[in-house]
C-alpha positions in Angstrom: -6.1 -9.7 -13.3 -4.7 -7.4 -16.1 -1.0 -7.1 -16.8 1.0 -5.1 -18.2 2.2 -6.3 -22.0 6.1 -6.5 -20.5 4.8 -7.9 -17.5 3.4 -10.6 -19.3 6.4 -11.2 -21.5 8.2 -11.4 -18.2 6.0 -13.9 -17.0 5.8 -16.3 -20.5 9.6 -16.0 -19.6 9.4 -17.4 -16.7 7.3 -20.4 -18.1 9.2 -21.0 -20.5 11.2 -24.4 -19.3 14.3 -23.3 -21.9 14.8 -20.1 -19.8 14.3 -21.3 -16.5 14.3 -25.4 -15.2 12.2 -26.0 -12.4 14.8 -25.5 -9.2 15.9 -22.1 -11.0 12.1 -21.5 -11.8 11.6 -22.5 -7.5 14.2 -19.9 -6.2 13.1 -17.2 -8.6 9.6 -17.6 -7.3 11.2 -18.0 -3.7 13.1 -14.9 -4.1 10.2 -12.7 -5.9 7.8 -13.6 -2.4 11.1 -12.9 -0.4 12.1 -9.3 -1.6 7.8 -8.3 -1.1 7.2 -9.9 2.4 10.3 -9.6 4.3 11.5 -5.6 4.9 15.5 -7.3 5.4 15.2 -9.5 2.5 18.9 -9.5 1.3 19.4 -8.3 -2.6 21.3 -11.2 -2.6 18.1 -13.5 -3.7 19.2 -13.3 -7.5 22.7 -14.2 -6.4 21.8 -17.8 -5.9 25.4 -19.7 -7.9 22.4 -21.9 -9.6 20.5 -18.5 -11.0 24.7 -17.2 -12.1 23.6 -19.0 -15.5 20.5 -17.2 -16.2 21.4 -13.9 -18.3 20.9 -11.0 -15.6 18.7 -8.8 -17.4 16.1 -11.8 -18.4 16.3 -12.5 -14.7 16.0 -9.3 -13.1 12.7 -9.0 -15.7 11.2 -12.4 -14.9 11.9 -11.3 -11.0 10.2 -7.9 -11.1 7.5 -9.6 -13.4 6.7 -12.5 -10.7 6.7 -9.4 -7.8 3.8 -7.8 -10.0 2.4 -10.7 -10.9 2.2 -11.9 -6.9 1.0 -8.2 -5.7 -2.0 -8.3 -8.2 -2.6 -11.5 -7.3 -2.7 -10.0 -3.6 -4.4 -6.4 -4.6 -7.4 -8.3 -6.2 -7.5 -11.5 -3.7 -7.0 -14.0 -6.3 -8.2 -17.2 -5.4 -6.1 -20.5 -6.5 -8.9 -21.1 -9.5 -8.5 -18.0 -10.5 -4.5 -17.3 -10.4 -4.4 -21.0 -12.3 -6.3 -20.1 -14.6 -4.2 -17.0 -15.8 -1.0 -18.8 -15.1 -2.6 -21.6 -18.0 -2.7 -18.9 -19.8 0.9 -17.5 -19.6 2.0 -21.2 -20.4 3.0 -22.3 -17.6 3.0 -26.6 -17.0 0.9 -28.2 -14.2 4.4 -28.6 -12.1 4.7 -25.0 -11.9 1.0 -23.5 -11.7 1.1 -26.4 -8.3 4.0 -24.7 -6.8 3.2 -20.7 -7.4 -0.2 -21.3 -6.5 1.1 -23.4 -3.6 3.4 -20.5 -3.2 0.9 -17.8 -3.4 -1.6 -19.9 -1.0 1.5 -20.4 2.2 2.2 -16.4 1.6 -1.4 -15.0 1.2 -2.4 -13.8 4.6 1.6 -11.8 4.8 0.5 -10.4 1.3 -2.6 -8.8 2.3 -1.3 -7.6 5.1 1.4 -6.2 3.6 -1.2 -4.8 0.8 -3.2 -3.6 3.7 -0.5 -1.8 5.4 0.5 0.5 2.1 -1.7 3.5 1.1 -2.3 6.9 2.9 -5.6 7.3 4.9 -6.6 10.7 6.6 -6.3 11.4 9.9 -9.1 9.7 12.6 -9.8 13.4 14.8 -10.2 11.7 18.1 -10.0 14.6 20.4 -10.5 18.7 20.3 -9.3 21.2 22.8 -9.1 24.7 22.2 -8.4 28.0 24.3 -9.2 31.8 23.7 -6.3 34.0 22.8 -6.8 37.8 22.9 -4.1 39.7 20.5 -3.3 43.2 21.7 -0.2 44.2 19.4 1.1 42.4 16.1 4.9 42.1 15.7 5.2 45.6 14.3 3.4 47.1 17.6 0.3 47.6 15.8 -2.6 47.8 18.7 -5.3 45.0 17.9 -7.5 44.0 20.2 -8.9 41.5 18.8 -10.2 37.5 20.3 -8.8 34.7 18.5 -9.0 30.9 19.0 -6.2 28.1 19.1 -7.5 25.0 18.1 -5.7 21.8 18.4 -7.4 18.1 17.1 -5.5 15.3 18.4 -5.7 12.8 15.5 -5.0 9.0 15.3 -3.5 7.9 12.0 -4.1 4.3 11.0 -0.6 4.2 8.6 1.9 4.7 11.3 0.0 3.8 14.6 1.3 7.7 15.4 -0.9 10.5 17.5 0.2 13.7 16.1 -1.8 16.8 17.3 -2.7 19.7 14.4 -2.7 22.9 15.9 -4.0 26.3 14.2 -5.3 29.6 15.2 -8.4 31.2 13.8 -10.4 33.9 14.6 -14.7 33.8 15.7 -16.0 34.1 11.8 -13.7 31.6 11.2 -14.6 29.1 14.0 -18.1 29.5 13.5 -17.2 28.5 9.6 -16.0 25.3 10.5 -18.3 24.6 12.9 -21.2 25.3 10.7 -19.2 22.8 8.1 -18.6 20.4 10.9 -22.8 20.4 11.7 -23.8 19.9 7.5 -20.9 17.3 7.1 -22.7 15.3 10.3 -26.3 16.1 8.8 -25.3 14.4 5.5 -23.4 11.4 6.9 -26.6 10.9 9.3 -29.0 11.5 6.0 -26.1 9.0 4.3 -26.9 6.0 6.6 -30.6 6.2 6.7 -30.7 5.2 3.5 
C-alpha cells in the first residue's frame, strides 16, 4: 500500500497517543468507516463533544487520512498481516493496530462492495433491432431517395442496473462498416481465447 506523504503525516497523527487517546482514537476510526460505508452517514461524526477538544483542522486531516488509508486498504485487499504491518510502521501501539484491523476485518465485505460498486464500465449490448428507412426529401425539400437503416442496441449497464436503448441511423456503406468490424472484433476475441 503506498500513501500519499500528507496521508501519512495524517496517519502518524493519528498514532500519535498525545494527539488522540484511545476512545478519541475509537470514534475517529468509527466515524472514518461510517462517512465511506453508509450513503446517510450524518457529517455530524466529527461532532462527537469528546472529539470538541481535538483542534478541527488536525482532526478533519487524521479523518480524511484514516478514509484513504481504509479505501486502500479495500482497493488492494489488504489482509490483516499485511495492513498490521504498515500500521507498525506509521507507529501505531498493539491496542490500536487490534482495533483498526479489527475494524477493517467487521467492515471488509461493505468495503469491497462498495469498491466494487464505483468505476464506469461500458455498456453489455444485449439485444439489436433495426428497421429500413427510405428518405425521399431532406428538411429543405431536397428529393433523396435514398435507403437508410435505424439501428437501436438495447444495452445492460452493470453501474446502475439501468437498460437504456442507443438508437442511430446509418446508411448501407455504413452498416456494412460496422458489421465488418463487428465480424474481425469476434474473429480476434475467438483467436484471443484459444490461446
Amino acid at each position: 500500500m503506498e500513501l500519499s506523504e500528507s496521508v501519512q503525516r495524517g496517519i502518524q497523527t493519528l498514532a500519535d497517543p498525545g494527539s488522540f487517546d484511545s476512545n478519541a482514537f475509537a470514534l475517529l476510526l468509527r466515524a472514518a468507516f461510517q462517512s465511506l460505508l453508509d450513503a446517510r452517514a450524518d457529517e455530524a461524526a466529527l461532532d462527537h463533544p469528546y472529539l470538541k477538544q481535538i483542534d478541527p483542522v488536525v482532526l478533519k486531516h487524521c479523518h480524511a487520512a484514516a478514509a484513504t488509508c481504509i479505501l486502500e486498504a479495500g482497493k488492494h485487499q489488504v489482509d490483516k498481516s499485511t495492513l498490521s504491518t504498515y500500521l507498525e510502521d506509521c507507529k501505531f501501539d498493539r491496542e490500536r493496530i487490534e482495533l483498526f484491523c479489527t475494524e477493517y476485518q467487521n467492515n471488509k465485505n461493505s468495503l469491497e462492495t462498495l469498491l466494487g460498486s464505483i468505476g464506469r464500465s461500458l455498456p453489455h449490448i444485449t439485444d439489436v433491432s433495426w428497421r429500413l428507412e427510405y428518405q425521399i426529401k431532406t428538411n429543405q425539400l431536397h428529393k433523396m431517395y435514398r435507403p437508410g437503416y435505424l439501428v437501436t442496441l438495447n444495452v445492460e449497464n452493470n453501474d446502475s442496473q439501468s437498460y437504456p436503448e442507443i438508437n442511430f441511423s446509418c446508411s448501407m456503406e455504413q452498416l456494412q462498416d460496422l458489421v465488418g468490424k463487428l465480424k474481425d472484433a469476434s474473429k480476434s476475441l475467438e483467436r484471443a481465447t484459444q490461446l
